[in-house]
C-alpha positions, -999 to +999 in steps of 0.1 A: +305+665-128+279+639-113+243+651-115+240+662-080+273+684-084+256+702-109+221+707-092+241+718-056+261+744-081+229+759-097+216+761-063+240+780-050+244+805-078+203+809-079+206+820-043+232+851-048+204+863-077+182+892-067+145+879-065+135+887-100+162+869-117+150+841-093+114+840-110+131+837-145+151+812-133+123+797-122+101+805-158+122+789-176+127+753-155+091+755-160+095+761-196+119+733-202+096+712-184+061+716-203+088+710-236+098+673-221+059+669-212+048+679-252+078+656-260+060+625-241+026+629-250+034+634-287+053+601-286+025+588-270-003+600-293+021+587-321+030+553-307-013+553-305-015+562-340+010+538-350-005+505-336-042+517-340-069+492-363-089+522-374-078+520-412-068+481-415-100+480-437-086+501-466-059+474-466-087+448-476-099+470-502-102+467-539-081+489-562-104+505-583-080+523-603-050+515-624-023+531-646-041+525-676-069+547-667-050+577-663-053+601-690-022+618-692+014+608-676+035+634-661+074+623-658 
């Protein structure tokens, strides 16, 4: 079934339901909705994260510590 197929179908099924049913119906398309919205903008604040400068500086610093000043080794 072709997209359109499928929304005319749904249409015509949400139209024989009493009016409460409709209001779930409707609910939930909002529901479904704010979940692909949180989607986006989490893949957005990621990609931001991602390509941000904020901590390039740790790359340029000096390791103060080493293996040989630990104390104890756990295996």
């Amino acid at each position: 079934m072709t997209r359109q197929v499928l929304i005319d179908n749904t249409i015509g099924k949400i139209r024989q339901l009493p009016d409460m049913k409709i209001k779930e119906v409707n609910d939930f398309a909002e529901f479904l909705l704010s979940k692909i919205d949180d989607k986006i903008i989490q893949q957005g604040i990621q990609k931001l994260t991602s390509e941000s400068k904020a901590f390039d500086f740790l790359e340029d610093e000096e390791t103060l510590y080493s293996v040989n000043d630990l104390k104890e080794r756990y295996k």
